[in-house]
LUMPA-158334 format. One line per 5 residues: number of its first residue (from 1); their letters; for each residue x, y, z of C-alpha. Coordinates in steps of 0.25 Angstrom, whole numbers, plus 5000, padded with zeros to 4 digits. Each point is the difference from the previous one (the first is absolute). Last residue first. Layout:
! residues N
NUM = A = X:Y:Z  ...
***
This chain:
! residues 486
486 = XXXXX = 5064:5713:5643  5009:5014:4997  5012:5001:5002  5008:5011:5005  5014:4997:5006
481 = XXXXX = 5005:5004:4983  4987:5006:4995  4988:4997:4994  4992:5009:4991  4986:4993:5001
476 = XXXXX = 4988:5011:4998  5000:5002:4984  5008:4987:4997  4986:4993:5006  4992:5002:4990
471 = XXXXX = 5007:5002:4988  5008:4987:5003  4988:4993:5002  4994:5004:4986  5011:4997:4994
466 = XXXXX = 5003:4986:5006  4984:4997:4993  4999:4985:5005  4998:4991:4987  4986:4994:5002
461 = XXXXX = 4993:5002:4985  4991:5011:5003  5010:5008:5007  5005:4997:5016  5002:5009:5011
456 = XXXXX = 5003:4992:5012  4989:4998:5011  4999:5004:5016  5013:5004:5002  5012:4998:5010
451 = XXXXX = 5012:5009:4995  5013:4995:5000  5012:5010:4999  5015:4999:5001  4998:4987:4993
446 = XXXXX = 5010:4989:5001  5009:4999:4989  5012:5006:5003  5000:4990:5012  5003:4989:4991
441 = XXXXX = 4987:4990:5000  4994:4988:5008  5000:5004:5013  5001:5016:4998  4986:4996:4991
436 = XXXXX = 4995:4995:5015  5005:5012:5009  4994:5009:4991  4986:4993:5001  5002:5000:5014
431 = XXXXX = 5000:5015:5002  4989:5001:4990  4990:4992:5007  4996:4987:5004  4987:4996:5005
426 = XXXXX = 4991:4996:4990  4985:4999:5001  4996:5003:4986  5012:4996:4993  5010:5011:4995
421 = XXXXX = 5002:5009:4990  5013:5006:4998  5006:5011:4994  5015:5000:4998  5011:5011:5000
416 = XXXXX = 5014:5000:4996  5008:5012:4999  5004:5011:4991  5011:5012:4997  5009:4993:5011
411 = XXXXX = 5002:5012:5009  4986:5007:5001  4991:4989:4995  4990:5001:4991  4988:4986:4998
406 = XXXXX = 5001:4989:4991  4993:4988:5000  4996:4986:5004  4986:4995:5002  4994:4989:5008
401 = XXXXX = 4988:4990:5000  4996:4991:5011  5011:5001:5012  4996:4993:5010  5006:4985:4997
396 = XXXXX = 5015:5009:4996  5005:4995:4988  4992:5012:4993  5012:5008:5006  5011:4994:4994
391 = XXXXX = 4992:4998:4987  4997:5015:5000  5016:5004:5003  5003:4992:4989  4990:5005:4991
386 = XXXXX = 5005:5016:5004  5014:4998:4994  5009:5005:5006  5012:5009:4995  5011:5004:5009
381 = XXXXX = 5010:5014:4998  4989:5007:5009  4987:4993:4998  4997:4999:4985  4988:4993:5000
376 = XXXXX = 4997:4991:4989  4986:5005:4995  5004:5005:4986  5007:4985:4999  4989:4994:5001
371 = XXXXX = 5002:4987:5009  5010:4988:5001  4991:4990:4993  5007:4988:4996  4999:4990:4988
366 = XXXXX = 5003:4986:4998  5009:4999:4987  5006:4986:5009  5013:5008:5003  4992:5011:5007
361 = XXXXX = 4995:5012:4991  4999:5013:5008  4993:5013:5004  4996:5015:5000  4988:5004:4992
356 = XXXXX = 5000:5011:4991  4994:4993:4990  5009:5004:4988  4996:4995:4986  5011:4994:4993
351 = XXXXX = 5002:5005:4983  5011:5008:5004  4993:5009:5011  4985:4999:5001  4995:5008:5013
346 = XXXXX = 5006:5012:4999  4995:5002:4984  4987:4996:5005  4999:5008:5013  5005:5014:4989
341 = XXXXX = 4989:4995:4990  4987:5001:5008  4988:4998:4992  4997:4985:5002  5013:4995:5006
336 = XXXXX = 5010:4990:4992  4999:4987:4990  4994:4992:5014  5007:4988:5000  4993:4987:4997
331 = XXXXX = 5010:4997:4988  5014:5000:5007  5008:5008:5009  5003:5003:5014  5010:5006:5011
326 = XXXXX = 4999:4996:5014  5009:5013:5007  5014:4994:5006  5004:4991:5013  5009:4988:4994
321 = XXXXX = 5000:4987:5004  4999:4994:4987  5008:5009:4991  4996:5015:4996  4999:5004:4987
316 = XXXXX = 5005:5014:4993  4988:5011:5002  5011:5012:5004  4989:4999:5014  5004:4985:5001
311 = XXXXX = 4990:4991:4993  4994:4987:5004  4993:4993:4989  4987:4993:4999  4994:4995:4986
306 = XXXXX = 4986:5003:5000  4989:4989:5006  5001:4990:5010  5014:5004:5004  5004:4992:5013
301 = XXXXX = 4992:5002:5013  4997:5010:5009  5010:4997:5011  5000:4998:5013  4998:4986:5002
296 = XXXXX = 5002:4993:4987  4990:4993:4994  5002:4986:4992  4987:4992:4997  4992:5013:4997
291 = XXXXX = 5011:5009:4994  5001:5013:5005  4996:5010:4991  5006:5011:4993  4995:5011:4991
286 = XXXXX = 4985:5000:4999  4993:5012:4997  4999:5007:4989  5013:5002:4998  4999:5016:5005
281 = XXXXX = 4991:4997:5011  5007:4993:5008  5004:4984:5004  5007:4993:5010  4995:4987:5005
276 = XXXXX = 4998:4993:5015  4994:4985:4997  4992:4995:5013  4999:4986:5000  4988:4993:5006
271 = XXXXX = 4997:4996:5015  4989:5012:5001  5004:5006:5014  5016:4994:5000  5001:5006:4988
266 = XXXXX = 4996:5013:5000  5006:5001:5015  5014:4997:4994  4996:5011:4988  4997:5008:5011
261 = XXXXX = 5013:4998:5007  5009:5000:4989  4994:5015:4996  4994:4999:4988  5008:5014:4991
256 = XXXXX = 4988:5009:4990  4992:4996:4988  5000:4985:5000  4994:4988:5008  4996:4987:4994
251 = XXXXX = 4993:4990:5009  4999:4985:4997  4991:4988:4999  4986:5006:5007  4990:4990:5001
246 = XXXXX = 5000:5004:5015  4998:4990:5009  5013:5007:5008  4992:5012:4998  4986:4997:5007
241 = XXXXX = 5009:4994:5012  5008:5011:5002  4986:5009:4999  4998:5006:5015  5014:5007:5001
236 = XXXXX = 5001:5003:4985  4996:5014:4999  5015:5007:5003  5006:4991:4992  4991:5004:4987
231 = XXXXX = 5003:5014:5005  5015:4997:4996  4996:4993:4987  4994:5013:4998  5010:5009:5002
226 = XXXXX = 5011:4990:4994  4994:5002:4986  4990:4991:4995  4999:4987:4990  4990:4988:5003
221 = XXXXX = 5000:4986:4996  4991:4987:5000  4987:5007:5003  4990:4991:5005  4988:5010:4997
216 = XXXXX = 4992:4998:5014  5011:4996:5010  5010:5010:4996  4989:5010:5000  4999:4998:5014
211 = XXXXX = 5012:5003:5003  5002:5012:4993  4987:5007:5005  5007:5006:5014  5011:5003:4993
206 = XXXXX = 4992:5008:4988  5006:5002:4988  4993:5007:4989  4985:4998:4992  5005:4984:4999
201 = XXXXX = 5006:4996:4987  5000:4985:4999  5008:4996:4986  5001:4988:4993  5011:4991:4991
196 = XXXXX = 5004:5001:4986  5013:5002:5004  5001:5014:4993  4989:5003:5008  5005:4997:5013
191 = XXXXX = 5012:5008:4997  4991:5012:4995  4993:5001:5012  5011:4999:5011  5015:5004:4994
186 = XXXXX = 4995:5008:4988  4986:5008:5009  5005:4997:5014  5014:5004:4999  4999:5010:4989
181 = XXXXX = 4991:5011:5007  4985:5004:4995  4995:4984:5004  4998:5003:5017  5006:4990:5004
176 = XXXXX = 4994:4987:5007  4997:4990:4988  4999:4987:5006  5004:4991:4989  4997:4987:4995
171 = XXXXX = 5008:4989:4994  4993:4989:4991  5006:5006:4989  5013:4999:5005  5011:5008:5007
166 = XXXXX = 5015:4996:5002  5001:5013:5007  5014:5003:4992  4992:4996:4988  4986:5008:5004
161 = XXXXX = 5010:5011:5003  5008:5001:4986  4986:4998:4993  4995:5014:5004  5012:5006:4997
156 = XXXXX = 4999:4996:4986  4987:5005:5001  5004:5013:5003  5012:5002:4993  4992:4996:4985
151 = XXXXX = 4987:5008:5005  5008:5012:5001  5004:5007:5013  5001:5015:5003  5004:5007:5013
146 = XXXXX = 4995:5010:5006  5009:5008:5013  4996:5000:5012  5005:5011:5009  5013:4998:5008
141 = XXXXX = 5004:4988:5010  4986:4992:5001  4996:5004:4989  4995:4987:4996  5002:5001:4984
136 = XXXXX = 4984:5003:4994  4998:4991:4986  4997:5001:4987  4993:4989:4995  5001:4991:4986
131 = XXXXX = 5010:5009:4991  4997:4996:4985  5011:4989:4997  4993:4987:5005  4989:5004:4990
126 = XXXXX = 4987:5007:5005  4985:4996:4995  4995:5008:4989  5010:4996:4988  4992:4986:5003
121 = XXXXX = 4988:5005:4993  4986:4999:5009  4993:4988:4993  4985:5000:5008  4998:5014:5006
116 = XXXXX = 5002:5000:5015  4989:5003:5007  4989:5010:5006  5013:5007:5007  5006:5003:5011
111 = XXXXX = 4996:4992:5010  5005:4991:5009  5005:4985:5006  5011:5001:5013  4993:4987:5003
106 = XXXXX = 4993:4992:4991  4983:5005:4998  4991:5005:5012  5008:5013:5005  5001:5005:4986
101 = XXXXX = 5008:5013:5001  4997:5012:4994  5013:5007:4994  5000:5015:4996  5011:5005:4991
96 = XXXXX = 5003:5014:5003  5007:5009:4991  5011:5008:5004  4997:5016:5001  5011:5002:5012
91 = XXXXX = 4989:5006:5011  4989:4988:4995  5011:4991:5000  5005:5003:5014  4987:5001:5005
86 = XXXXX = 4997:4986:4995  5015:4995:5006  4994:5007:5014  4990:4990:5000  4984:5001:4998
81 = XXXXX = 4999:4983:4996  4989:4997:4994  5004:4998:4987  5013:4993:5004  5012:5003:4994
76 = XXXXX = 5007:5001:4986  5010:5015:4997  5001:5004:4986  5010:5005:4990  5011:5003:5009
71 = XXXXX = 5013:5009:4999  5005:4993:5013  5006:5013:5006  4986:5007:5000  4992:4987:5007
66 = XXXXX = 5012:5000:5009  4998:5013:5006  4986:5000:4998  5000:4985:5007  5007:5008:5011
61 = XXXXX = 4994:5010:5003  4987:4994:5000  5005:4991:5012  5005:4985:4997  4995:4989:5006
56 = XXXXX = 4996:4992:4987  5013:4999:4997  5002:4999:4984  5001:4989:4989  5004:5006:4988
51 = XXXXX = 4997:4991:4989  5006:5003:4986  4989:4996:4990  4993:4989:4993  5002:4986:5010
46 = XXXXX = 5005:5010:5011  4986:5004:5000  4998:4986:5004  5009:4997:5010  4998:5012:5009
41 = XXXXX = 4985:5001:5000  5000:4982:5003  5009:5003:5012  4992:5013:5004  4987:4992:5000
36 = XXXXX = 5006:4987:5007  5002:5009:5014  5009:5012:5003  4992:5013:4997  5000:5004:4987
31 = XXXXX = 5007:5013:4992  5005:4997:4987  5008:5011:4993  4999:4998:4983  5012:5004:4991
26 = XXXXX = 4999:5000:4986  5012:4991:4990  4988:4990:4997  4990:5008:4997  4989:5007:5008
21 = XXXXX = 4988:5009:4992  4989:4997:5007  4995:4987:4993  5014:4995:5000  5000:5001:5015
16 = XXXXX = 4986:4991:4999  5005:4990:4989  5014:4999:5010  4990:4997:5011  4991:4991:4994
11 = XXXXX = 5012:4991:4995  5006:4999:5015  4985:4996:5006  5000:4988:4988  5013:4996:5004
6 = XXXXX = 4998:5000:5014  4987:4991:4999  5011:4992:4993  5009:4999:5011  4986:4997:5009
1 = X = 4997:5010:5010
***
């Protein structure tokens, strides 16, 4: 699809929400699976009302749960498609706008209307101050919250990663995330966009695929959460040669801490940089980037975005060097959560917007992730933070993804645990997985209980649900003093 066949699909889509009864300030659900159809869906209704991209994975339940919070004026999805969003509609009284697609026209090309009128008045079309998207936090820790973002933040954002990406118009991106979270829909599509560049949206990632798409579409970039750069890795064996020929230039990583050793093995595979950044939700993305030229190995980057501070918990500064919570502002932040005051006053507290992130600005403004500072584990009078137990572990060659948390202890109130999935094959287990964290960490930090699992529970967008293991486990594990568990 052709910018300006995108055009012409975006001004039959605000005629066709205005045929209905949608304006501007109306909220509209869209529901596609991943591919070019939802990424055309999302920015054109976003071009005459408030997108709300949503999962197309969740249950009934759910979209009725959300669909009521929401206050929505209509949900978009396939005309064909008998999902639980419908249901959801039907059950909640939301209008359905069906979409047929047009399989032998431009990709992500479909219907919704006869046509666009000829002359359709600019005060139909969204300004850069009408809310853009609202958007799903990961709820990795606690249950998402929405988050509004106008046009004005967005694209802002938008430009901030093409310019830490140095990206072009000749620049071509492999869209792998699903589009209904920020870091694939502002940090992948819209960047490229704002570059003037392309876009191949593939119906989801697929490992075994990926290598072969980079033969067939020549991308020259890619975005993705470790999760997927990990399974990537995991692929590779038979296509080392197929991705150093790549036409790939770099790698961008975002959502959740690289480990040292992927991001080595990132680079050694495709022989291009790969640029660990810091972003959420809240500032529409992108926060901080590591420069292409001058990276710095275990940081994710100097501001790219809002202004950074590092505030103490009296929210005075904090000078280089020094651990406190990453503390925002600037115009991409959000103004505050959709309908839910008390997380809003919490979160913004003289004019800075609190992240709850734990970390650190170096002497160069290069910034550090320590970890969240809900998840920091108060072992005893210690405090650990479950990244640095993660990147001990995920140093291990056997270890493949890992998971630090929280589970009761009899004496110390809590102790360290850790799941771990492994490589198909590998012979090592828990025992000599404590032995090797006690070679490289305090002692306080090695876990009291490592689990051996199958798979780690992940959301949509990658980011390991600690809560959910923590529920989990905590209900069987109550370690004691010359009783640990492994």
């Amino acid at each position: 699809m052709t910018y300006g066949a995108l055009w012409t699909q975006a001004k039959a889509v605000v005629f066709g929400l205005r045929n209905i009864g949608v304006r501007r300030t109306d909220r509209v659900a869209v529901v596609f699976p991943d591919g070019p159809e939802a990424a055309v869906a999302t920015i054109t209704v976003a071009a005459g009302a408030i997108c709300v991209p949503l999962d197309p994975g969740f249950t009934c339940d759910e979209y009725q749960r959300y669909f009521g919070e929401l206050h929505l004026a209509a949900l978009m999805t396939h005309a064909d498609l008998n999902s639980a969003c419908r249901r959801a509609a039907r059950i909640r009284g939301v209008p359905v706008i069906d979409v047929s697609m047009r399989p032998n026209e431009a990709a992500g090309a479909f219907s919704l209307a006869d046509r666009a009128p000829q002359g359709l008045p600019d005060d139909e079309f969204a300004s850069g101050a009408d809310d853009a998207f609202i958007l799903m936090t990961s709820g990795s820790t606690s249950r998402p919250k929405t988050v509004p973002l106008t046009h004005a933040s967005v694209c802002l954002s938008a430009g901030n990663v093409g310019a830490a990406l140095e990206l072009e118009a000749r620049d071509r991106l492999l869209s792998v995330l699903p589009l209904f979270h920020g870091h694939g829909l502002i940090s992948g599509l819209l960047a490229a966009l704002a570059a003037g560049s392309s876009i191949v949206c593939p119906a989801g990632f697929d490992a075994r695929a990926f290598f072969g798409w980079l033969t067939e579409f020549q991308p020259t970039w890619y975005t993705a959460v470790p999760a997927i750069h990990r399974a990537i890795l995991e692929a590779a064996d038979c296509h080392k040669q197929r991705a150093l020929r790549s036409s790939l230039r770099l790698v961008r990583s975002a959502s959740t801490s690289l480990s040292s050793e992927v991001l080595e093995r990132l680079e050694a595979l495709f022989g291009v940089p790969v640029i660990d950044t810091y972003g959420m939700t809240e500032a529409a993305t992108q926060i901080a980037a590591n420069p292409l030229q001058r990276r710095k190995r275990g940081s994710v980057g100097r501001p790219a975005g809002p202004e950074i501070a590092i505030l103490d918990s009296a929210g005075r500064r904090l000078p280089f060097g020094k651990r406190g919570e990453i503390a925002l502002r600037g115009p991409t932040i959000t103004r505050g959560y959709d309908n839910d005051a008390a997380a809003t006053t919490s979160a913004f507290q003289d004019s800075w917007f609190r992240t709850g992130d734990l970390g650190y600005l170096d002497a160069d403004r290069y910034l550090f992730i320590v970890g969240r500072i809900k998840e920091i584990i108060h072992k005893g009078g210690q405090k650990v933070a479950p990244a640095e137990v993660e990147g001990a572990l995920l140093s291990h060659p056997d270890v493949i993804e890992v998971a630090v948390f929280a589970v009761p202890h009899e004496r110390l109130g809590a102790d360290v645990a850790a799941a771990i999935v492994l490589r198909q094959d590998a012979n090592v287990g828990a025992y000599t997985l404590r032995d090797f964290v006690r070679s490289r960490l305090a002692g306080f930090k090695v876990p009291g209980l490592i689990l051996i699992v199958p798979e780690i529970p992940k959301g949509a967008g990658g980011k390991i649900k600690r809560n959910e293991l923590a529920g989990r486990f905590s209900k069987t594990c109550l370690l004691q003093d010359g009783g640990e568990a492994v």
